[in-house]
CHARMM-style PDB file with segment names, atoms N, HN, CA, C and O in Angstrom:
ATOM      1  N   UNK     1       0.795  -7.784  -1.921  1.00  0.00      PROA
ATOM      2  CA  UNK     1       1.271  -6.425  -1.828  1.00  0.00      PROA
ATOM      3  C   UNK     1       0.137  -5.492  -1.407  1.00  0.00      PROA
ATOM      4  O   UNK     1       0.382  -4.960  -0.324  1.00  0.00      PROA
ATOM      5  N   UNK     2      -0.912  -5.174  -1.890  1.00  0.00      PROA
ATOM      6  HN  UNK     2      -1.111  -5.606  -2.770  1.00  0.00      PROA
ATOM      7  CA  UNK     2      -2.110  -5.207  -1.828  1.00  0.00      PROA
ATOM      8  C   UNK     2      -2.576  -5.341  -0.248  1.00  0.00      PROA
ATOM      9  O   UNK     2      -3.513  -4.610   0.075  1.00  0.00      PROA
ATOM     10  N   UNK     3      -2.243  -5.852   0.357  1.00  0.00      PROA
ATOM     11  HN  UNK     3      -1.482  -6.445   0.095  1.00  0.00      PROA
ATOM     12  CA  UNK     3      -2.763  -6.663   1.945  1.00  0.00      PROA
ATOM     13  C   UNK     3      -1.897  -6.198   2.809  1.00  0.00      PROA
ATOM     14  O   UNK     3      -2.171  -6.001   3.993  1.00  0.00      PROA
ATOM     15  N   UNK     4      -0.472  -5.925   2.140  1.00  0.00      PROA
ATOM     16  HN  UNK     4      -0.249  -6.084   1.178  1.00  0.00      PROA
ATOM     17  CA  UNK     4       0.464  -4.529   3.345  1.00  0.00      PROA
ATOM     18  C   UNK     4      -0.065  -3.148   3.229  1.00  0.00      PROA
ATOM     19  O   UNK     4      -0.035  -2.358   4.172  1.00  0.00      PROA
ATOM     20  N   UNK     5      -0.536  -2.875   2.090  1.00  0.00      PROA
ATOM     21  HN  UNK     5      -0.561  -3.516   1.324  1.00  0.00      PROA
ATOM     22  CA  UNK     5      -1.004  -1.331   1.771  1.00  0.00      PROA
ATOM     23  C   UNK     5      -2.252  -1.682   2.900  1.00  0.00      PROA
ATOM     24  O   UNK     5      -2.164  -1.010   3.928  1.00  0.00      PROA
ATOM     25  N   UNK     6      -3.269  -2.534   2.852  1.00  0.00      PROA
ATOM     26  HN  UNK     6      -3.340  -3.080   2.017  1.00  0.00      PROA
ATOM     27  CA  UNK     6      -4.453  -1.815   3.738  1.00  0.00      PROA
ATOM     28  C   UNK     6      -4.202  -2.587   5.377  1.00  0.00      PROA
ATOM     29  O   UNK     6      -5.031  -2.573   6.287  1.00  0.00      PROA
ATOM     30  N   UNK     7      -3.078  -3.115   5.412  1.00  0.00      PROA
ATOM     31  HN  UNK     7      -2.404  -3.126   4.673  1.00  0.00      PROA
ATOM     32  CA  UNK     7      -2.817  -3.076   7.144  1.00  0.00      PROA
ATOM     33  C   UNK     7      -2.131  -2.185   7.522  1.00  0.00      PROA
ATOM     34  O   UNK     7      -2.170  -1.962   8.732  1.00  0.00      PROA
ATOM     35  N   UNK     8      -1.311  -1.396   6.735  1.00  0.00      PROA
ATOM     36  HN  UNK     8      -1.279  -1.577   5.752  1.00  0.00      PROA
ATOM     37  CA  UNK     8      -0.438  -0.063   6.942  1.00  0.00      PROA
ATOM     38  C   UNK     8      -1.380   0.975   7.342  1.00  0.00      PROA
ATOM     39  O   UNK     8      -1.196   1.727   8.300  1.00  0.00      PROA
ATOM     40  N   UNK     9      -2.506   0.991   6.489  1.00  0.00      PROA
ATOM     41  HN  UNK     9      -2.655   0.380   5.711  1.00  0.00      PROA
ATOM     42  CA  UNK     9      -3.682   2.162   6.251  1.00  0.00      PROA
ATOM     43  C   UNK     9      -4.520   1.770   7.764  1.00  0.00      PROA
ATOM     44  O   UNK     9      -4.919   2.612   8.568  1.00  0.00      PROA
ATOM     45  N   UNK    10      -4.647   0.408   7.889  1.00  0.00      PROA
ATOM     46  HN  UNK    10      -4.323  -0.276   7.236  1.00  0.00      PROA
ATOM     47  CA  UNK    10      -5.289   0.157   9.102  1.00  0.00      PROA
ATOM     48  C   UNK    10      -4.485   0.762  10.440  1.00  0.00      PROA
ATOM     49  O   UNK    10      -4.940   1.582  11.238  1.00  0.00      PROA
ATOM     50  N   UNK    11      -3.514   0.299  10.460  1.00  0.00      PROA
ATOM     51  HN  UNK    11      -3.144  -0.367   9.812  1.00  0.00      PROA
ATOM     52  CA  UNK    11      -2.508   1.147  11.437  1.00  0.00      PROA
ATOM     53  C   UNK    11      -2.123   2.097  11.867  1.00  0.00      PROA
ATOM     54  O   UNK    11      -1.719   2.326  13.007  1.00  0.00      PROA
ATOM     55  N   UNK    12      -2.264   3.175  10.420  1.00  0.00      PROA
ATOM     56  HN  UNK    12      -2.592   2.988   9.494  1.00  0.00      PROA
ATOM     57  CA  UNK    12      -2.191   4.839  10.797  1.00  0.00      PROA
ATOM     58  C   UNK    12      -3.574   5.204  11.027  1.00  0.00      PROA
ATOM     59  O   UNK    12      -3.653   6.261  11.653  1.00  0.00      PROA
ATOM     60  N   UNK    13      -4.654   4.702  10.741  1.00  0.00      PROA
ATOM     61  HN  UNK    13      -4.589   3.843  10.232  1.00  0.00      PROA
ATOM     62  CA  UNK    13      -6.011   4.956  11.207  1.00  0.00      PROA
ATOM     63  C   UNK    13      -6.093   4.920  12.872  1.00  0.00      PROA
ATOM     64  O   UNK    13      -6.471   5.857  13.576  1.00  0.00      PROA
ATOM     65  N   UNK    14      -5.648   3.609  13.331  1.00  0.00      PROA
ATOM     66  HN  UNK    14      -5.341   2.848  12.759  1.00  0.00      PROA
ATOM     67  CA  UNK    14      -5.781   3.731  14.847  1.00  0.00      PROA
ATOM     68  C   UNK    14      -4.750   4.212  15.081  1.00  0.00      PROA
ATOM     69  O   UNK    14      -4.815   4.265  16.309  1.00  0.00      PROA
ATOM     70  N   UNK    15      -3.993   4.539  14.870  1.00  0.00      PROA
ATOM     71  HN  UNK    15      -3.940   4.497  13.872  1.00  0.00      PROA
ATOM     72  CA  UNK    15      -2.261   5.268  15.299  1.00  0.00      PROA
ATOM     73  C   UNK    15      -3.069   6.748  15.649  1.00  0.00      PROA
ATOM     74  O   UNK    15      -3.072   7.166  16.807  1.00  0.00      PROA
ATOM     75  N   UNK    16      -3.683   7.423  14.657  1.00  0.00      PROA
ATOM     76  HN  UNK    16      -3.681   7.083  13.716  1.00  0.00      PROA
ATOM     77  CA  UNK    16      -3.700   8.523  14.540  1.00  0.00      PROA
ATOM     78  C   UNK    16      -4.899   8.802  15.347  1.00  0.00      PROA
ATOM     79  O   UNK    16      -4.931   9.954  15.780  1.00  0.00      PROA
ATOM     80  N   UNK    17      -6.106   7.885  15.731  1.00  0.00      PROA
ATOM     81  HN  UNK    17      -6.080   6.950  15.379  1.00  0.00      PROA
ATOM     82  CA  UNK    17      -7.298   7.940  16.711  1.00  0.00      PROA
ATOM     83  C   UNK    17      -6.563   7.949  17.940  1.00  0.00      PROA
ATOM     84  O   UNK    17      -7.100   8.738  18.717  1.00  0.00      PROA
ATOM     85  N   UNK    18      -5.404   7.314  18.508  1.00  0.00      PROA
ATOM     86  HN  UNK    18      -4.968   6.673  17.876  1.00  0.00      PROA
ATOM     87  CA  UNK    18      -5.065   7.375  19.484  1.00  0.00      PROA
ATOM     88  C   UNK    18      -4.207   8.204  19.993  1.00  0.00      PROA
ATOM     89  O   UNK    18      -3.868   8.265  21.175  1.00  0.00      PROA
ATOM     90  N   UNK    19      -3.607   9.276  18.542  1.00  0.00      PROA
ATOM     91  HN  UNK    19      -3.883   9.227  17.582  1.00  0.00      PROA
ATOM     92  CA  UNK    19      -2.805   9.952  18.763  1.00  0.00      PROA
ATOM     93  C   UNK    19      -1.340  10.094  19.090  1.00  0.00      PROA
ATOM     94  O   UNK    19      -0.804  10.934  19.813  1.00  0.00      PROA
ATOM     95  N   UNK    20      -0.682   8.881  18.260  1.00  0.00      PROA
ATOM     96  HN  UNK    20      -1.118   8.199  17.672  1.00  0.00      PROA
ATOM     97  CA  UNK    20       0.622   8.731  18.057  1.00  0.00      PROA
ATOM     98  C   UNK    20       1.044   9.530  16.651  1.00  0.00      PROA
ATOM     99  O   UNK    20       1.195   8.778  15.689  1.00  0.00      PROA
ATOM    100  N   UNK    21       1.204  10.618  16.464  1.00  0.00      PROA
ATOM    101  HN  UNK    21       1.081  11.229  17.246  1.00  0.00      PROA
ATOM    102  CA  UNK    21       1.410  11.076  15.184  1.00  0.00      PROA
ATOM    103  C   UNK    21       2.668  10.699  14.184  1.00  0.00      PROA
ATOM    104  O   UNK    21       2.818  10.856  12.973  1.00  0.00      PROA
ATOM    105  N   UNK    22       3.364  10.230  15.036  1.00  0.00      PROA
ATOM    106  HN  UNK    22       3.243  10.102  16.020  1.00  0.00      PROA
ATOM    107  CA  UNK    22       4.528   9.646  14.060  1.00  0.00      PROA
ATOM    108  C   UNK    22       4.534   8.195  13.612  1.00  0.00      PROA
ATOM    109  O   UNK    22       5.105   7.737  12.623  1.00  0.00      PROA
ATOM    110  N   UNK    23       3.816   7.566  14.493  1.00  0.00      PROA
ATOM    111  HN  UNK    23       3.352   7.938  15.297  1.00  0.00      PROA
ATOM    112  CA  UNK    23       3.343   6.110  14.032  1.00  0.00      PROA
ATOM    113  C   UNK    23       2.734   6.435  12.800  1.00  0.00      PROA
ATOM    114  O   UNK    23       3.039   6.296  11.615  1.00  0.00      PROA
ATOM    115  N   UNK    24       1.664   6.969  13.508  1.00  0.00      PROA
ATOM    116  HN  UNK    24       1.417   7.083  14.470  1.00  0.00      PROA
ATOM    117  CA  UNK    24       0.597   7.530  11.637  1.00  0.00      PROA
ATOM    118  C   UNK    24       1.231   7.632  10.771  1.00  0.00      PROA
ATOM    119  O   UNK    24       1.188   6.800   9.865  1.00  0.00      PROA
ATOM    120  N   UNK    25       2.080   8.736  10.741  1.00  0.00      PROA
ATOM    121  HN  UNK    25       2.115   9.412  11.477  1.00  0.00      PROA
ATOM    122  CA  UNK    25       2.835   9.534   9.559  1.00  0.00      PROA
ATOM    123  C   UNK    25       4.079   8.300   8.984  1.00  0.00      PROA
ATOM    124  O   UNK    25       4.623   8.085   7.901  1.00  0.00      PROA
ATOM    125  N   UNK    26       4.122   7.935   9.791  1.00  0.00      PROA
ATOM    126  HN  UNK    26       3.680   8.110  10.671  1.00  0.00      PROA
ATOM    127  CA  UNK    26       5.824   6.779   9.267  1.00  0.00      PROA
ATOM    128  C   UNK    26       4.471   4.988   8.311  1.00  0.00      PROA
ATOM    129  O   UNK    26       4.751   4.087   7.521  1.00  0.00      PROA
ATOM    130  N   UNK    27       3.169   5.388   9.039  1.00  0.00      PROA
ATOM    131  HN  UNK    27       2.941   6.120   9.681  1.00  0.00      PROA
ATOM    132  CA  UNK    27       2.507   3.866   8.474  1.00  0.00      PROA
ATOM    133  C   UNK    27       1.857   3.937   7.503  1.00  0.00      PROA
ATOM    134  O   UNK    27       1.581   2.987   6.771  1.00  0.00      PROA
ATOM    135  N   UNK    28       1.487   5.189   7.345  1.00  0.00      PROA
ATOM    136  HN  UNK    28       1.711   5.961   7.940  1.00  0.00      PROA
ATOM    137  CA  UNK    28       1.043   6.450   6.212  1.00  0.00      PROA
ATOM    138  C   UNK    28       1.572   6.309   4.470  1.00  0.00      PROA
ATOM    139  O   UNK    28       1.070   6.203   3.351  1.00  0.00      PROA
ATOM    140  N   UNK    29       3.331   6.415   5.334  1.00  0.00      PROA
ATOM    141  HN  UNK    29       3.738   6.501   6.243  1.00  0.00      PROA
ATOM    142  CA  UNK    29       4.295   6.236   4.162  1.00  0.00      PROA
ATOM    143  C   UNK    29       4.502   5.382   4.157  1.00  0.00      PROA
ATOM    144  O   UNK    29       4.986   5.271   3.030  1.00  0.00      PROA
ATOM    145  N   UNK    30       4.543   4.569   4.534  1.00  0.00      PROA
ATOM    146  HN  UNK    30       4.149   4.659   5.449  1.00  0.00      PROA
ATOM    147  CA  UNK    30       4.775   2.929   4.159  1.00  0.00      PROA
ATOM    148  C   UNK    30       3.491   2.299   2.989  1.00  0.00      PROA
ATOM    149  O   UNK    30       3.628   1.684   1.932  1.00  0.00      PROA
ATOM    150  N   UNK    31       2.282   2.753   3.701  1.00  0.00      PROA
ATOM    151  HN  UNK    31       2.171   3.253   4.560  1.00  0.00      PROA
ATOM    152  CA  UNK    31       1.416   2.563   2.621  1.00  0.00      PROA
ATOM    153  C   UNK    31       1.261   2.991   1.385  1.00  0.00      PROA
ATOM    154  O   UNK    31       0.686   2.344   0.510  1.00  0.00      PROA
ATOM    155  N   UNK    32       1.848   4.290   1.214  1.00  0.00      PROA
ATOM    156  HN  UNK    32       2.316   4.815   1.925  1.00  0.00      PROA
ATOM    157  CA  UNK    32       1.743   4.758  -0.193  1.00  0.00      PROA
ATOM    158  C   UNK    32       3.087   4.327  -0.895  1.00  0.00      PROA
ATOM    159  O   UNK    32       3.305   4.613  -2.072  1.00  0.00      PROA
ATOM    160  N   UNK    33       3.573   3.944  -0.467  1.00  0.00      PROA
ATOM    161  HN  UNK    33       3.396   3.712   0.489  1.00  0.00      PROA
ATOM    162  CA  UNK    33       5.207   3.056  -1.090  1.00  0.00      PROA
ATOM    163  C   UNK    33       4.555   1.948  -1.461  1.00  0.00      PROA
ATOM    164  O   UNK    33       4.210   1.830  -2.637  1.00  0.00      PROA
ATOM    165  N   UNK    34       4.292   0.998  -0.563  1.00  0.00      PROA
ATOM    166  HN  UNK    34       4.573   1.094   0.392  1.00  0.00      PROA
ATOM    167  CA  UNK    34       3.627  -0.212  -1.070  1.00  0.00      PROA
ATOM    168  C   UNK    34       2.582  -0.241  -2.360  1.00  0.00      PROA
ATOM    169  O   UNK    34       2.756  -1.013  -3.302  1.00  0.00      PROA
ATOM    170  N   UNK    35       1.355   0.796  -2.278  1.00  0.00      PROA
ATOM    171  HN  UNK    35       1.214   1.423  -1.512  1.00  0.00      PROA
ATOM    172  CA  UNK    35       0.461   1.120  -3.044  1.00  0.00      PROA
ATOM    173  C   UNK    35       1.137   1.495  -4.859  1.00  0.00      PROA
ATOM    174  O   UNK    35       0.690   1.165  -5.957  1.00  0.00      PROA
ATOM    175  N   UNK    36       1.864   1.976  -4.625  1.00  0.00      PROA
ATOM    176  HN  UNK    36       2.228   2.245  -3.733  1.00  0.00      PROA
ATOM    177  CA  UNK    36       2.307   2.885  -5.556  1.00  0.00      PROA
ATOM    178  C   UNK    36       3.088   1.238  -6.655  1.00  0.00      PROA
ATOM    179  O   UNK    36       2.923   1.003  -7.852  1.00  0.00      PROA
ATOM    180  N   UNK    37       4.156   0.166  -5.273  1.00  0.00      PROA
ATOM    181  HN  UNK    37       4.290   0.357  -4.301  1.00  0.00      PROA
ATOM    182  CA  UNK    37       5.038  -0.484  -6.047  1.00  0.00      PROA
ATOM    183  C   UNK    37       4.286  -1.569  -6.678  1.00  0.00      PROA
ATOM    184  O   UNK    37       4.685  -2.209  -7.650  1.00  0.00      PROA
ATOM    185  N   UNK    38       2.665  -1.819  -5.789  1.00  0.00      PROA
ATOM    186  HN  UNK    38       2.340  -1.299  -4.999  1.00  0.00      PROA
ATOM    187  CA  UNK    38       1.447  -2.703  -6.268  1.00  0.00      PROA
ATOM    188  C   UNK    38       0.946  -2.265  -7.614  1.00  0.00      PROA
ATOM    189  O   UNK    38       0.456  -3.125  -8.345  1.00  0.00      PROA
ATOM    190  N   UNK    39       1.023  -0.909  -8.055  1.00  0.00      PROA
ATOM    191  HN  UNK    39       1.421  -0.210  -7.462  1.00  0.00      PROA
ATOM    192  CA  UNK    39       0.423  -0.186  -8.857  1.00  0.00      PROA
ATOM    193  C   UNK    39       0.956  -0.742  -9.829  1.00  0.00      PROA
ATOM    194  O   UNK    39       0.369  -1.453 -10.644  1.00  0.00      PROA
ATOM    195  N   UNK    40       2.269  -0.427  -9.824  1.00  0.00      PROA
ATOM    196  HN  UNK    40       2.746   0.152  -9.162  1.00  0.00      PROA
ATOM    197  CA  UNK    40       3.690  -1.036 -11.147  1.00  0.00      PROA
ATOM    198  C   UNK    40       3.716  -1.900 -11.449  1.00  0.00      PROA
ATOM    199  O   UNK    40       3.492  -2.311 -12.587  1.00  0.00      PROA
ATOM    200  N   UNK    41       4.086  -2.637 -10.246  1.00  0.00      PROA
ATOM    201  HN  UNK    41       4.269  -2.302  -9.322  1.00  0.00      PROA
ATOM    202  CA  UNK    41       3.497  -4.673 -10.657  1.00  0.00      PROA
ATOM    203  C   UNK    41       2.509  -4.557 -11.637  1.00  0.00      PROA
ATOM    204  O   UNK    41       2.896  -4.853 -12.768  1.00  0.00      PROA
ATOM    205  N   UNK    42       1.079  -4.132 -11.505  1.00  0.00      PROA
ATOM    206  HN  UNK    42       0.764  -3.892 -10.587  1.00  0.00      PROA
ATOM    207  CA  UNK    42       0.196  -4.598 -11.463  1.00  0.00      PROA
ATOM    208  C   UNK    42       0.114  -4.060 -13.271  1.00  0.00      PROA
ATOM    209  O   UNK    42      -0.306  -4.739 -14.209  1.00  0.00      PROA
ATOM    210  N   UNK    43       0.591  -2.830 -13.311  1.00  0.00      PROA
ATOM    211  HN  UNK    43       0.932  -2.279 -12.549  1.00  0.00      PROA
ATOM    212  CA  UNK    43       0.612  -2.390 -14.729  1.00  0.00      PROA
ATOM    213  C   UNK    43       1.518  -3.043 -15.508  1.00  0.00      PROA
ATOM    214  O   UNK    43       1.335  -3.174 -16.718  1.00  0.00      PROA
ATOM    215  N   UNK    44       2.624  -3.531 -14.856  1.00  0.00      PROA
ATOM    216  HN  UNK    44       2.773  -3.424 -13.873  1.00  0.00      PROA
ATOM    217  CA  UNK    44       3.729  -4.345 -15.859  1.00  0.00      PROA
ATOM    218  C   UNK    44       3.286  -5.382 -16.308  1.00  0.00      PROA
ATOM    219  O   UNK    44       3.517  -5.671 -17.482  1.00  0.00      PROA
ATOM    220  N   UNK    45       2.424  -6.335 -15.370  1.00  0.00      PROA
ATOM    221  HN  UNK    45       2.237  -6.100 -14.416  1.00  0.00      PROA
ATOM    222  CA  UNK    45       1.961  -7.806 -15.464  1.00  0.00      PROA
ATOM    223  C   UNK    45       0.586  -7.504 -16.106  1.00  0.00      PROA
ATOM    224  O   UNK    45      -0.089  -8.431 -15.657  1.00  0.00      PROA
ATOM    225  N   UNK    46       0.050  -7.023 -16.615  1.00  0.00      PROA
ATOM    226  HN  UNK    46       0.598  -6.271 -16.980  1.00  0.00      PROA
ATOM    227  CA  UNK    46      -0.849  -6.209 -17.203  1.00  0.00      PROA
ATOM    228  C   UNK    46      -0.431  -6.447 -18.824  1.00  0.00      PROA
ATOM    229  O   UNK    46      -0.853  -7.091 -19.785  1.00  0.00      PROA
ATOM    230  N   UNK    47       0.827  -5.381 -18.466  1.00  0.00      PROA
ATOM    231  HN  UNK    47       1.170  -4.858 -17.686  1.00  0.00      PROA
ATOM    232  CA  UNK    47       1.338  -5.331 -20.227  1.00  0.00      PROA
ATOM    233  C   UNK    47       2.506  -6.629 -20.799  1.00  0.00      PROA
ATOM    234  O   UNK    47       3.236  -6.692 -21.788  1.00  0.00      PROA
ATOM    235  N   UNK    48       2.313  -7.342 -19.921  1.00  0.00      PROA
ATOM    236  HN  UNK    48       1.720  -7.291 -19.117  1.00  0.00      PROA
ATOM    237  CA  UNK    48       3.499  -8.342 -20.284  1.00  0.00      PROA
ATOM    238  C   UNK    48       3.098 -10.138 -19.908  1.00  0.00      PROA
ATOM    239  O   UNK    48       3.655 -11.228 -19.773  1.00  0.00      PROA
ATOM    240  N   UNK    49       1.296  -9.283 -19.855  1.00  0.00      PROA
ATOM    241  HN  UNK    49       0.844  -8.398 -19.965  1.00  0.00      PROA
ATOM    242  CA  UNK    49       0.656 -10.833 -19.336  1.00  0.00      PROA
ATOM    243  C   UNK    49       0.722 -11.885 -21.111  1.00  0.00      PROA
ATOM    244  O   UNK    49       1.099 -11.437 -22.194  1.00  0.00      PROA
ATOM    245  N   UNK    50       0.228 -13.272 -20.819  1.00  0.00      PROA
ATOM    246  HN  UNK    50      -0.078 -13.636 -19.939  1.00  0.00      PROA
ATOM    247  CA  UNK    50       0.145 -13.423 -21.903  1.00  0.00      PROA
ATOM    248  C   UNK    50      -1.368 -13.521 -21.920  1.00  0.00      PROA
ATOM    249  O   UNK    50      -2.140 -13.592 -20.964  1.00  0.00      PROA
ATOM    250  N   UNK    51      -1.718 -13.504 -23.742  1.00  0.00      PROA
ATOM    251  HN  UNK    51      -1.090 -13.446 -24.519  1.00  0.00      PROA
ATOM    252  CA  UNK    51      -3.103 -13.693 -23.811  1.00  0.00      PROA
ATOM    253  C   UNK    51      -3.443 -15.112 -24.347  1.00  0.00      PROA
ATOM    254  O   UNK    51      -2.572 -15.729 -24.961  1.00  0.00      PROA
ATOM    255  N   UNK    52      -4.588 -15.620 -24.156  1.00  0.00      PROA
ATOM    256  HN  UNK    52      -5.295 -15.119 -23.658  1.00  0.00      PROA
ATOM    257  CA  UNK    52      -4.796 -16.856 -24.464  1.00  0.00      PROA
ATOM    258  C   UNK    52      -5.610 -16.579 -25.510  1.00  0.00      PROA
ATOM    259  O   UNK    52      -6.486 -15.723 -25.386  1.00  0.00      PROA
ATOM    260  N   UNK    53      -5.436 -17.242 -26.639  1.00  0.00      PROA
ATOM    261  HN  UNK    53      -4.724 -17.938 -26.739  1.00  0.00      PROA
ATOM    262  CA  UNK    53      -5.580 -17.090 -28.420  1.00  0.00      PROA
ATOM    263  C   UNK    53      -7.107 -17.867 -28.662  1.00  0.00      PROA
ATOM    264  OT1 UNK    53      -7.575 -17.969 -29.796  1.00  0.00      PROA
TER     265      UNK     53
END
């Protein structure tokens, strides 16, 4: 999940050097969707990991 957030981020970086602004803006949001649903995962499996005793 993790690895779509920073090829998204990679994408609106050159999107936006080259001056496609809606590429940017649409790869932009894709990344912070992804980021955000990595975040949740990452806090759920966090609180619902098991621990080894």
């Amino acid at each position: 999940m993790l690895r779509w957030t920073i090829t998204f981020i990679i994408i609106a970086i050159i999107a936006g050097i080259l001056g496609f602004g809606g590429i940017a803006g649409a790869a932009t949001g894709f990344a912070k969707i992804a980021f955000f649903i990595f975040l949740i995962l990452f806090v759920i499996s966090l609180l619902t990991g098991k621990k080894r005793v």
